[in-house]
One Martini backbone bead per residue (centre of mass of N, CA, C, O) as a GRO file, in nm:
protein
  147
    1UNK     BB    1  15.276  13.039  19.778
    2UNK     BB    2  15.121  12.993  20.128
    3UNK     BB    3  15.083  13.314  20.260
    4UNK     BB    4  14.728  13.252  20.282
    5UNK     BB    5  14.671  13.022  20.503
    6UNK     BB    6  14.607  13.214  20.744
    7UNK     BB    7  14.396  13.402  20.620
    8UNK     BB    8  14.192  13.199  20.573
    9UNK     BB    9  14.170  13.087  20.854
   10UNK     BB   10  14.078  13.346  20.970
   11UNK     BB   11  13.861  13.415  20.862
   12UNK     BB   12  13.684  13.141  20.848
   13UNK     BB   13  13.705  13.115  21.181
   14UNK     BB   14  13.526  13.401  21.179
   15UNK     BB   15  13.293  13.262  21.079
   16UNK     BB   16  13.215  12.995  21.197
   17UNK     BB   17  13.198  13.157  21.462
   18UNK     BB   18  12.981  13.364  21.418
   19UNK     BB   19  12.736  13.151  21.308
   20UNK     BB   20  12.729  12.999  21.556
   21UNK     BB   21  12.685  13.208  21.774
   22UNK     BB   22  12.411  13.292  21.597
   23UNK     BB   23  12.235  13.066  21.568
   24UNK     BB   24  12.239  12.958  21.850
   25UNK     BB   25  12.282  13.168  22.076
   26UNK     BB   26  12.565  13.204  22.225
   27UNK     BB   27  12.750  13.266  22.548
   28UNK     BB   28  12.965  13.414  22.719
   29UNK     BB   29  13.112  13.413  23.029
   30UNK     BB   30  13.267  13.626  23.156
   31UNK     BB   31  13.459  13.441  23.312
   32UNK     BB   32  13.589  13.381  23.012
   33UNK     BB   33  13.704  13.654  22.863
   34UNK     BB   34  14.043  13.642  22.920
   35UNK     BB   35  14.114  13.396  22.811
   36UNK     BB   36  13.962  13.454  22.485
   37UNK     BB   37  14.160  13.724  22.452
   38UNK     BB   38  14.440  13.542  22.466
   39UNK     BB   39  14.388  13.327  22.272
   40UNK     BB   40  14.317  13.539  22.007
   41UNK     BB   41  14.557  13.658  22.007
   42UNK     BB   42  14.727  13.449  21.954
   43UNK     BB   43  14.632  13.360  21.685
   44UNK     BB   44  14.702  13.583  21.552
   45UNK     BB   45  15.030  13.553  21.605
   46UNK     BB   46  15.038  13.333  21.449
   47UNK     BB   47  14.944  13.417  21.190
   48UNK     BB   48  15.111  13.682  21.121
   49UNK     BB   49  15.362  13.429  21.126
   50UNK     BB   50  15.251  13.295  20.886
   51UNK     BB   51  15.285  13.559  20.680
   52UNK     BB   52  15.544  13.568  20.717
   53UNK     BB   53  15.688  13.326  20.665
   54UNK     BB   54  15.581  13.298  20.362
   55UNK     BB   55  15.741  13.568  20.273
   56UNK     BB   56  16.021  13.386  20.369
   57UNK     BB   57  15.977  13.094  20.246
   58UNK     BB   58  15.885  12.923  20.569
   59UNK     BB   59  15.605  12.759  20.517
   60UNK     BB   60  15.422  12.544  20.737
   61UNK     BB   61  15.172  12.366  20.820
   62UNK     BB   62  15.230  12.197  21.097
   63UNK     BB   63  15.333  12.418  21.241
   64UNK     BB   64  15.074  12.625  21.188
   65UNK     BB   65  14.861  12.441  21.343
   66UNK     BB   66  15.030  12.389  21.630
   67UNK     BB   67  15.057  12.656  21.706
   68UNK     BB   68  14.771  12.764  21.723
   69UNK     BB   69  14.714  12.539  21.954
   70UNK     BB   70  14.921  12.565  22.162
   71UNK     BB   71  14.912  12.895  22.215
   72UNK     BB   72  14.603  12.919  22.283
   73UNK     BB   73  14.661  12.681  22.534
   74UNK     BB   74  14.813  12.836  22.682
   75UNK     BB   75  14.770  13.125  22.718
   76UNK     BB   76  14.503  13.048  22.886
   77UNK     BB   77  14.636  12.895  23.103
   78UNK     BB   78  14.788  13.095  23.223
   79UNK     BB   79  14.544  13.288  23.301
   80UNK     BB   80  14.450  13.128  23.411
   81UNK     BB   81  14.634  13.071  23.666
   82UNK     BB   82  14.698  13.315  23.762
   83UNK     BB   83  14.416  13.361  23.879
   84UNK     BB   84  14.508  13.149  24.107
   85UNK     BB   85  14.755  13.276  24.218
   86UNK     BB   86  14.741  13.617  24.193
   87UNK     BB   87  14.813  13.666  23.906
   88UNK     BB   88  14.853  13.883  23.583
   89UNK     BB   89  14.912  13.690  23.319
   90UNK     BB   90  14.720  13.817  23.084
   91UNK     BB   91  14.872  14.086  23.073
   92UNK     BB   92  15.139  13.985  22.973
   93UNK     BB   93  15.028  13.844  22.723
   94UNK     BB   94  14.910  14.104  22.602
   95UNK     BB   95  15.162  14.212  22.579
   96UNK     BB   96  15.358  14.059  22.426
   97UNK     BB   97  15.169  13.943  22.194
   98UNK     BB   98  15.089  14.234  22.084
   99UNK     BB   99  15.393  14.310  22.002
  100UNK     BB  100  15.402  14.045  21.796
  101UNK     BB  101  15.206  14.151  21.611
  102UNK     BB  102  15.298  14.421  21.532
  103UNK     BB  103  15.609  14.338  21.442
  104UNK     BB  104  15.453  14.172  21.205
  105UNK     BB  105  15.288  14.354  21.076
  106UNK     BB  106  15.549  14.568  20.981
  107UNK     BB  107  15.693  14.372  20.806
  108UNK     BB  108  15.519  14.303  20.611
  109UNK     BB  109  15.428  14.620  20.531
  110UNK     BB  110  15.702  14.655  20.474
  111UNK     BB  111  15.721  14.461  20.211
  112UNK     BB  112  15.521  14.558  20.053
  113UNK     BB  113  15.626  14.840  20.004
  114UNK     BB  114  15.911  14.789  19.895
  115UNK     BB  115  15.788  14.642  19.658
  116UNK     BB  116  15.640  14.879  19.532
  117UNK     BB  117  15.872  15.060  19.508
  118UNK     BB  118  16.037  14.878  19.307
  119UNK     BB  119  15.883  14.846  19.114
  120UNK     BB  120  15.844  15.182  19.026
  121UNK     BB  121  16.146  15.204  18.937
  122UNK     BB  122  16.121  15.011  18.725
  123UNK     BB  123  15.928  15.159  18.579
  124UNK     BB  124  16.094  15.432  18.557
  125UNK     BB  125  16.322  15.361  18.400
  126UNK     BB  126  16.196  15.227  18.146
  127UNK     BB  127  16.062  15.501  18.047
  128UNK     BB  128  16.328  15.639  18.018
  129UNK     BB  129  16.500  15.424  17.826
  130UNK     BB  130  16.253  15.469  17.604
  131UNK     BB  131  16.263  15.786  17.541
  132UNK     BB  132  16.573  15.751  17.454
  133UNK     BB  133  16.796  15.748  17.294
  134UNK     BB  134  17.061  15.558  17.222
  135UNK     BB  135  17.306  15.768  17.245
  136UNK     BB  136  17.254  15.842  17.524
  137UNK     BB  137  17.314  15.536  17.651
  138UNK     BB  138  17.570  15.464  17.508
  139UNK     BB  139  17.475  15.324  17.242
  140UNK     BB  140  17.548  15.156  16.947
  141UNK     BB  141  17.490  15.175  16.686
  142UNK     BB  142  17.404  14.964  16.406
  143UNK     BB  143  17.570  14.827  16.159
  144UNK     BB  144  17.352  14.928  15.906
  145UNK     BB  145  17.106  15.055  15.990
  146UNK     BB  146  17.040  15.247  15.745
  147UNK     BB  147  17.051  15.074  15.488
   0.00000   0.00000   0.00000
């Protein structure tokens, strides 16, 4: 299973660009601030889609690192036009992508809450039929077992 290779990419790019911001002492420049929280949301709203996809079965790397470099290339464009034409595209894009990471991050969280709750029932199950006598079970004693 491969969806842990969103959250090692997120991890990842998220030190080499603080490591790179912090070495260089490199500043964004406020005009750019807009473009970037969209660019970074998009990324989110991709990997949290890479790991509910690896969680179905169904995680590609090719769709998975395209997809993360046109959602952010796109998104800050977005952001950029709408600035040119006097409309907040930047609001529209942070409503949607925002929308999308939640729903994804709720599907995860469902998918391992459900998943450790089947263990534990598993687990009950288990040590009660392990407690019980064989007779309450409803199994016959094996013929010729007590001689």
């Amino acid at each position: 299973m491969r969806s842990w290779l969103p959250l090692v990419s997120l991890v990842s790019g998220f030190a080499v660009g603080f490591a790179a911001f912090t070495a260089f002492k490199w500043e964004i420049p406020a005009d750019f601030a807009p473009y970037l929280s969209v660019a970074a949301l998009a990324g989110l709203d991709t990997v949290f889609g890479g790991v509910k996809a690896g969680i179905e079965g169904r995680f590609q790397n090719d769709i998975f690192a395209s997809g993360f470099i046109l959602n952010t290339l796109l998104a800050a464009s977005l952001a950029w036009l709408g600035d040119r034409i006097g409309v907040n595209l930047a609001l529209v894009a942070v409503i949607v992508l925002g929308s999308r990471v939640f729903l994804n991050l709720s599907l995860i969280r469902r998918y391992y809450l459900n998943k450790r709750a089947l263990a534990k029932s598993v687990q009950q199950e288990e040590s009660i039929s392990a407690s019980l006598p064989a007779s309450v079970l409803g199994q016959k004693p094996e013929v010729g077992g007590g001689i």
